[in-house]
C-alpha positions as CSV (number, residue, x, y, z in Angstrom):
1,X,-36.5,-2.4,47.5
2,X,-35.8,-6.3,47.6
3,X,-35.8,-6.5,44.2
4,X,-32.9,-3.6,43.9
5,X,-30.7,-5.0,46.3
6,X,-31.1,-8.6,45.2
7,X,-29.8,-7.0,42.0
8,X,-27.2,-5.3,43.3
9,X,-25.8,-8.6,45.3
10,X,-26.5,-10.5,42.1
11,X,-24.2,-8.0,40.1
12,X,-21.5,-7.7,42.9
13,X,-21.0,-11.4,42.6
14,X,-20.9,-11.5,38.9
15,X,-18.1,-9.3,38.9
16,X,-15.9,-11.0,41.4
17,X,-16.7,-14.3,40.0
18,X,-15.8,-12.8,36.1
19,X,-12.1,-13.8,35.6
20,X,-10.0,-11.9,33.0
21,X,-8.0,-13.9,30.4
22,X,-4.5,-13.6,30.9
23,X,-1.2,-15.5,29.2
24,X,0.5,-16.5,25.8
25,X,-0.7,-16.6,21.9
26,X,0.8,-19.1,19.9
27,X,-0.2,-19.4,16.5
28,X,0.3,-22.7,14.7
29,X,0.9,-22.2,10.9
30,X,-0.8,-25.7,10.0
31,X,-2.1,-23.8,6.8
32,X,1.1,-23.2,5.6
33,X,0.6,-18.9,5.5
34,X,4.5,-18.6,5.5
35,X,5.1,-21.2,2.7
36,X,2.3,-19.3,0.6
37,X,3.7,-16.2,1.3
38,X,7.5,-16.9,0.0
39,X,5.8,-18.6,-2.9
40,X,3.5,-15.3,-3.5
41,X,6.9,-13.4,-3.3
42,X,9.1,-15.8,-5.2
43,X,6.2,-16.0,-8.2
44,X,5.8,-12.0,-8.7
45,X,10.1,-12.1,-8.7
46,X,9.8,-14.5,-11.3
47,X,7.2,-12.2,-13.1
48,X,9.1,-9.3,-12.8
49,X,6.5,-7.4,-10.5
50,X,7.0,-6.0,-6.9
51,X,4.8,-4.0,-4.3
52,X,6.9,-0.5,-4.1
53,X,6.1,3.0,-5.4
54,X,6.0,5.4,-8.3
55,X,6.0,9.2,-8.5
56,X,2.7,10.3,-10.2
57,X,3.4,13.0,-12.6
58,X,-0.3,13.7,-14.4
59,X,-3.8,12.4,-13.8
60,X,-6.7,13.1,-16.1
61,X,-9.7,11.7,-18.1
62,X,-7.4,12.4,-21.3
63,X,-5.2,9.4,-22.7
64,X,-3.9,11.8,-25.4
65,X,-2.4,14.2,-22.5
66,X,-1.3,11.4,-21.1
67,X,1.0,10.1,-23.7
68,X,1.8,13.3,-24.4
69,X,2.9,14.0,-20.9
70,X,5.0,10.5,-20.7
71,X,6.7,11.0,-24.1
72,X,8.0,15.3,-23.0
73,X,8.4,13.2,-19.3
74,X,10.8,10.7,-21.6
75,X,12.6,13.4,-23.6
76,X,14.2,15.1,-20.3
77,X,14.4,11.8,-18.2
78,X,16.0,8.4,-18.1
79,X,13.5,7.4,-15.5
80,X,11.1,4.7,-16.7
81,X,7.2,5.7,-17.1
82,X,4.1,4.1,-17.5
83,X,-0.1,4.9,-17.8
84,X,-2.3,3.5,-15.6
85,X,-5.8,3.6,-16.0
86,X,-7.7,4.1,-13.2
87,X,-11.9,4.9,-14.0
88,X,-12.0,7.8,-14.6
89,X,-8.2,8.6,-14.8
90,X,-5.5,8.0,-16.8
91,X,-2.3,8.3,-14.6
92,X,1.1,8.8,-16.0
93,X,3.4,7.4,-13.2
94,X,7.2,6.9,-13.2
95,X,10.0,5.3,-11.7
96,X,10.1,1.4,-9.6
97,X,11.1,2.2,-6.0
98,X,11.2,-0.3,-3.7
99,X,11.0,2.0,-0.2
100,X,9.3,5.7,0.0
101,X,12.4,7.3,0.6
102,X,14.1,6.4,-2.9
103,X,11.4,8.1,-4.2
104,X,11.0,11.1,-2.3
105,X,14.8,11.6,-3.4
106,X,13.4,11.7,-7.0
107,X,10.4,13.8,-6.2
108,X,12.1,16.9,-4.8
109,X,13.9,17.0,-8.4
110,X,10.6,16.3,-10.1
111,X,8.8,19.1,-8.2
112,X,11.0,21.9,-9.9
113,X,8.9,20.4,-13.5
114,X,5.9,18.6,-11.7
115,X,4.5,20.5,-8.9
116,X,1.4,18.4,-8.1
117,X,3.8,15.1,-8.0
118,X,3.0,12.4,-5.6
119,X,4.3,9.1,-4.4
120,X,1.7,6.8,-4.9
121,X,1.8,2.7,-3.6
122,X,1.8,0.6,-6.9
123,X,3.1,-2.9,-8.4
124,X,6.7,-2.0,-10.0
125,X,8.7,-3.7,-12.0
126,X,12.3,-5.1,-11.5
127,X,13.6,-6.5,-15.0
128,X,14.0,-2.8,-16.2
């Protein structure tokens, strides 16, 4: 009986001495993160590459359907398309958007000839 309420005064004491942390964060940038992170923008400018989105029109294990499906995709659009490959897939994906909604316009007019069309993330290109 001691023993318990030794424990309990021991706990009781622990938890008014414990002191929750309270105030500001400041975070010193003496790496440099910003720098680096303009120069990681500024280098995939200069390369012609950007993080945005594409509309996904096929994916399969077949590269000949592929190119098949990007060359009839070329003959009715003047959208730019590429393939990806993706184990096992080959993906034929078109457009460069730079915000979902510029491609969700394009992808309720693509549904009407690709029903199973998606917006997927993906690197795009900007000297097209």
């Amino acid at each position: 009986m001691k023993l318990r309420s030794l424990i309990t005064i021991l706990a009781i004491l622990m938890c008014a001495m414990a002191k929750a942390q309270s105030g500001n964060i400041v975070i010193n940038d003496e790496a440099g993160a910003a720098e680096l992170i303009e120069k990681h923008i500024m280098f995939n400018k200069d390369h012609g590459v950007l993080p945005g989105y594409r509309i996904q029109i096929y994916s399969g294990t077949s590269l000949t359907t592929a190119k098949e499906e990007k060359s009839d995709f070329l003959q009715v659009f003047d959208v730019p398309a590429v393939i990806v490959f993706e184990a096992p897939n080959y993906k034929v994906r078109v457009g460069n958007y730079l915000n979902r909604f510029e491609a969700n316009t394009d992808l309720q007019t693509l549904n009407l000839d690709y029903p199973d069309a998606l917006i997927v993330k993906d690197l795009i290109t900007v000297n097209q």
